[in-house]
C-alpha positions as a Markdown table, in Angstrom:
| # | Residue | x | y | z |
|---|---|---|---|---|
| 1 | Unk | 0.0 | 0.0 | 0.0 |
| 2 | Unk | 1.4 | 3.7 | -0.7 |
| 3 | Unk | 2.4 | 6.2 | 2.0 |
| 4 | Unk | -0.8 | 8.3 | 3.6 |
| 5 | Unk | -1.5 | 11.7 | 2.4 |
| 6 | Unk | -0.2 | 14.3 | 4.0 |
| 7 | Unk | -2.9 | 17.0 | 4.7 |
| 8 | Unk | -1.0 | 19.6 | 6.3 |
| 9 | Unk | -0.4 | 22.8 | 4.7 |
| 10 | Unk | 3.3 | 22.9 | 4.7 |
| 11 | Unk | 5.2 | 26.2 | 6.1 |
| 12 | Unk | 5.7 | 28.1 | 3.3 |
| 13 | Unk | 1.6 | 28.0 | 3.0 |
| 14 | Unk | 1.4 | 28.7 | 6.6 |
| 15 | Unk | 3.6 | 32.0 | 6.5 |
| 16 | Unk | 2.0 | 33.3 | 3.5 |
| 17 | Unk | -1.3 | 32.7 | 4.8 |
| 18 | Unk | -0.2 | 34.4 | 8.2 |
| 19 | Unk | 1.4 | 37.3 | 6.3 |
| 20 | Unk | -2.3 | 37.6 | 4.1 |
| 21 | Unk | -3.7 | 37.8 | 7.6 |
| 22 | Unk | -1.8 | 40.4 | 8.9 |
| 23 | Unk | -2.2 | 42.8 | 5.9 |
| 24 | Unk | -6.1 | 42.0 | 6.4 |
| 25 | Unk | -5.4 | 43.1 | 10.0 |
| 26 | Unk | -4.0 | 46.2 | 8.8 |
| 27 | Unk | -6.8 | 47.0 | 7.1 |
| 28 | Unk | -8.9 | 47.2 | 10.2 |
| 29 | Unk | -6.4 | 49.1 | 12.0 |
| 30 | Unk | -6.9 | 52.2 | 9.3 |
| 31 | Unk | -10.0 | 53.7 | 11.5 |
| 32 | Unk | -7.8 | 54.1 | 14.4 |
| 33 | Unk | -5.2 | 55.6 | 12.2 |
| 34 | Unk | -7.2 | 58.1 | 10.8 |
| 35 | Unk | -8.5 | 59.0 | 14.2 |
| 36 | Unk | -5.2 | 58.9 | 15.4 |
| 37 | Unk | -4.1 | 61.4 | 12.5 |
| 38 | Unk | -1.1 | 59.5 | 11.2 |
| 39 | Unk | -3.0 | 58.7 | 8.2 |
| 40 | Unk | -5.3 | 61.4 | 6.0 |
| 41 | Unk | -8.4 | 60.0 | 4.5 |
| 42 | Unk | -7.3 | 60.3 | 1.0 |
| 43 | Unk | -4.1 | 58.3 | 2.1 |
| 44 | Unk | -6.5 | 55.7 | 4.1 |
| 45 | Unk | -8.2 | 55.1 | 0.8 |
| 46 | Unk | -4.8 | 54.7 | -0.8 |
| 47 | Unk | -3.3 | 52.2 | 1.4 |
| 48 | Unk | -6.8 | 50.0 | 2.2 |
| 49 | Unk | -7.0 | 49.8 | -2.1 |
| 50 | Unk | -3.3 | 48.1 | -1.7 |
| 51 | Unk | -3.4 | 46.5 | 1.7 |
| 52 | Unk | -6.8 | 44.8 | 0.3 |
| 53 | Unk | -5.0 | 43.5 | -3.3 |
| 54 | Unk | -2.0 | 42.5 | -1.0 |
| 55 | Unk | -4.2 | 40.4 | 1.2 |
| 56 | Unk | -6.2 | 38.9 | -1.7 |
| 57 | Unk | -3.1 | 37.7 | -3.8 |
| 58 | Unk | -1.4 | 36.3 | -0.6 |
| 59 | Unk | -4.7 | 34.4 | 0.0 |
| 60 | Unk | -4.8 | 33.0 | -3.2 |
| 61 | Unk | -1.0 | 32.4 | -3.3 |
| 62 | Unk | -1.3 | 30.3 | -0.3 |
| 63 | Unk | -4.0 | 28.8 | -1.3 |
| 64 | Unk | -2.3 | 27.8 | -4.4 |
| 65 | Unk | 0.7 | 26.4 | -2.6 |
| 66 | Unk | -1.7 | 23.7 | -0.3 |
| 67 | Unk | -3.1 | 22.5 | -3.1 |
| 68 | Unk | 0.1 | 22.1 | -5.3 |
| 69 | Unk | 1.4 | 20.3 | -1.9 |
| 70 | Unk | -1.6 | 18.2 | -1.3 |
| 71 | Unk | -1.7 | 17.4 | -4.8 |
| 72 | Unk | 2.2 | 15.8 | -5.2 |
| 73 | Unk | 1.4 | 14.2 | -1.5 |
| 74 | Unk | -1.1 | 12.7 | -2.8 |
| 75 | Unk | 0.3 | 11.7 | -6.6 |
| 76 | Unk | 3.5 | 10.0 | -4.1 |
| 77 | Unk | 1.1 | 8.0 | -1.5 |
| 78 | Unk | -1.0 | 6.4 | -4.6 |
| 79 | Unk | 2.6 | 4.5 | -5.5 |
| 80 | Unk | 2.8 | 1.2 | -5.3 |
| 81 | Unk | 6.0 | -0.9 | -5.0 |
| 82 | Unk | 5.6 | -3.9 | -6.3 |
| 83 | Unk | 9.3 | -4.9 | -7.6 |
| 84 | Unk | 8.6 | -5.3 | -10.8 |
| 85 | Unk | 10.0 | -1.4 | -11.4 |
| 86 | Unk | 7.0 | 0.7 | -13.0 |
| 87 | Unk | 6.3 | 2.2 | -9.2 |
């Protein structure tokens, strides 16, 4: 029987999926930058429009990455060894 499928999002997925976290929680924290007036609303608008794109394409990338890992774990625990060399 092959190896069992490893389902766990491997660190690279992890960190990038962390990092898309963080810019999403920098994107909540622009209220209480405004108020505090390190940020101007026009610049708010500015940085939400990129922190948002950041957040989405690190999503996506991480996403991207499990599924590529998942997918090869997957393709490698199907193998069978059976001698006859065609594993």
């Amino acid at each position: 029987m092959g190896q069992p499928v490893d389902n766990a999002p491997p660190r690279r997925t992890r960190i990038t999926g962390g990092l898309a976290a963080l810019a999403c929680a920098a994107c909540c924290a622009l209220p209480v930058l405004i108020a505090a007036g390190v940020l101007t609303g026009a610049g708010a608008a500015m940085v939400r429009q990129t922190l948002l794109a950041v957040a989405a394409g690190l999503a996506v990338l991480a996403l991207g990455m499990w599924w590529l890992h998942r997918r090869g774990s997957a393709r490698r625990g199907t193998r069978t060894e059976c001698g006859c060399g065609c594993g």
